[in-house]
C-alpha positions in Angstrom: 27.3 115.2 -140.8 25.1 115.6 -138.1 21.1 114.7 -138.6 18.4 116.6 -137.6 16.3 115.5 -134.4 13.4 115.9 -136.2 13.2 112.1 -136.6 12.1 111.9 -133.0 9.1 114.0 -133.6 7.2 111.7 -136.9 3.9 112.5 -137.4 3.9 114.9 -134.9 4.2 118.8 -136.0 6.5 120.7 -133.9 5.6 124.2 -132.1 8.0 127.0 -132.6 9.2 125.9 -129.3 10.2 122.7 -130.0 11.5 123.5 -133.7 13.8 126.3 -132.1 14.9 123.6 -129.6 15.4 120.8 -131.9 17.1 123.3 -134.1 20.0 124.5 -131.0 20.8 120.8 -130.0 21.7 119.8 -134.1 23.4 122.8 -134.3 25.2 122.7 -130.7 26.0 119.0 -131.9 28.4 120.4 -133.9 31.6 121.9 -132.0 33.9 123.8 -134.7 32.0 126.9 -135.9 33.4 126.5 -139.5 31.5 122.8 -140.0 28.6 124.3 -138.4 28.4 126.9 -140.8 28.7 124.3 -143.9 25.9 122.2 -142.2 23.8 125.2 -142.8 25.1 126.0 -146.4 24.7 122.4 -147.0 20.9 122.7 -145.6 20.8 125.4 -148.6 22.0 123.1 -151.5 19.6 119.9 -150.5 16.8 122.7 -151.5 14.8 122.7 -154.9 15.6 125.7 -156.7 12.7 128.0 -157.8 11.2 128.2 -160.7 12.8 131.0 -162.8 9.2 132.3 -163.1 9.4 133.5 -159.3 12.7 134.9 -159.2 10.8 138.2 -159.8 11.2 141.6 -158.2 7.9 141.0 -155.9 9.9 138.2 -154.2 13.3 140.0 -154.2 15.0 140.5 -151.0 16.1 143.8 -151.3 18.5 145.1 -148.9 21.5 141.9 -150.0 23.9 141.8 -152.2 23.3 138.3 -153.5 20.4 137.8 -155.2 17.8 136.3 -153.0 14.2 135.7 -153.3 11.2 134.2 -150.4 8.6 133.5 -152.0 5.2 132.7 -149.1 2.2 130.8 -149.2 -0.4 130.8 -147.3 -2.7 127.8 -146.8 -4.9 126.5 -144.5 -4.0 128.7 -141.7 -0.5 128.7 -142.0 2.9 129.8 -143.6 5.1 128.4 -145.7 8.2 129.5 -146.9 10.7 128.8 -150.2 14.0 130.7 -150.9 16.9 130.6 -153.2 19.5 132.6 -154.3 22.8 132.9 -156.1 24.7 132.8 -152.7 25.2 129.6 -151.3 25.6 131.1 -148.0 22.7 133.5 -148.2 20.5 130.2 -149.4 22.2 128.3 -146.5 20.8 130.9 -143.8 17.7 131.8 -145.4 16.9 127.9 -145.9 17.3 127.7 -142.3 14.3 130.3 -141.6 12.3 129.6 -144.0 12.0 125.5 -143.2 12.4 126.8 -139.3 9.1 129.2 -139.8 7.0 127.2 -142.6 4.2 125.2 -141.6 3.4 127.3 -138.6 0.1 129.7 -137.5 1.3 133.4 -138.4 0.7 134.7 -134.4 3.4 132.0 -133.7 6.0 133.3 -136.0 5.5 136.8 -135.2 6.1 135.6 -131.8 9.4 134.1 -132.3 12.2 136.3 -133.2 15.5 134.4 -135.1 17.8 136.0 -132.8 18.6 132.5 -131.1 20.6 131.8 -133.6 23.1 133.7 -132.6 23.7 131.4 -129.5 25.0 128.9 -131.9 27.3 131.0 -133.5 25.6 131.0 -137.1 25.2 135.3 -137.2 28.5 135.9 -135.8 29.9 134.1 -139.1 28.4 136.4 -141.7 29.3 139.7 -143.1 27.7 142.7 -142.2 25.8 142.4 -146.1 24.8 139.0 -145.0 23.7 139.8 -141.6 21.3 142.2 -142.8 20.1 139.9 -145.6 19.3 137.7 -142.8 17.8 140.6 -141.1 15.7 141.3 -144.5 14.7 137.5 -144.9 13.0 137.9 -141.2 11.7 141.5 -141.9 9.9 139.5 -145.4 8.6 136.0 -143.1 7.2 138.4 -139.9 5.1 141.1 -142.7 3.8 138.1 -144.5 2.6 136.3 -141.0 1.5 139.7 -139.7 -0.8 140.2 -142.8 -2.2 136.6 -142.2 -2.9 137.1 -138.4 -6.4 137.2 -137.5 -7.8 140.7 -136.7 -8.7 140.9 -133.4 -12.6 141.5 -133.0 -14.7 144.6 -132.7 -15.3 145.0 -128.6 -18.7 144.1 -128.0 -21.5 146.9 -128.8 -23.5 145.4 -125.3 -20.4 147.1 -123.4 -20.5 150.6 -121.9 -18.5 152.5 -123.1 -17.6 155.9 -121.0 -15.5 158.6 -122.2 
């Protein structure tokens, strides 16, 4: 199984930039699409599960057959992300975005769509259901950073205004 490059990047926090990077060269490590897609299902299973106490409607991806839940935090400026479901592929996928966008400033999320991973071949693998699960997982991560995102300030009252 291939590793994550991550290792090259201890004690250092990635950007989006070099996340999504890092994320393409494991990924484009692997050349037969089916063992990619089991590296990211297997991604899924090495996550804890949730506590049964979140697996509530409020953290319900709607939208997906499988039952799926995100479930954000936000703390000290940033977003995390945990997920689980009853779908090992749908956990697989949504594992993938939610490690990929936690621990990052919401402007920078909202600024990087999850698109790219379709140059890897991980979309093209799912079901129509499962692509827009995925599409719902990234609808649920985007409204939670744009809620955290700092409003921009008032335009100063010392400039003119003219109508």
């Amino acid at each position: 199984m291939v590793e994550s490059r991550a290792s090259n990047h201890i004690g250092k926090k990635m950007t989006l930039i070099e996340k999504k990077q890092n994320l393409l060269a494991t990924l484009s490590q692997i050349k037969d699409a089916q063992e990619r897609f089991a590296y990211v299902v297997e991604r899924g299973r090495r996550q804890p599960l949730l506590d049964a106490s979140l697996k509530t409607d409020e953290f319900r991806v709607e939208g997906c057959l499988a039952k799926l839940w995100i479930v954000p935090e936000f703390k000290g400026g940033k977003c995390y992300f945990r997920t689980d479901s009853d779908s090992a592929i749908m956990k697989g996928v949504s594992s993938v975005l939610c490690e990929f966008y936690s621990g990052q400033k919401p402007e920078e999320i909202v600024s990087i769509d999850p698109s790219f991973l379709g140059q890897v071949g991980i979309t093209q693998h799912l079901t129509q259901n499962r692509r827009n699960g995925l599409a719902r997982v990234w609808e649920k991560i985007r409204g939670f950073a744009q809620s955290h995102q700092k409003a921009e300030p008032p335009p100063s009252s010392s400039t003119p205004t003219y109508l």
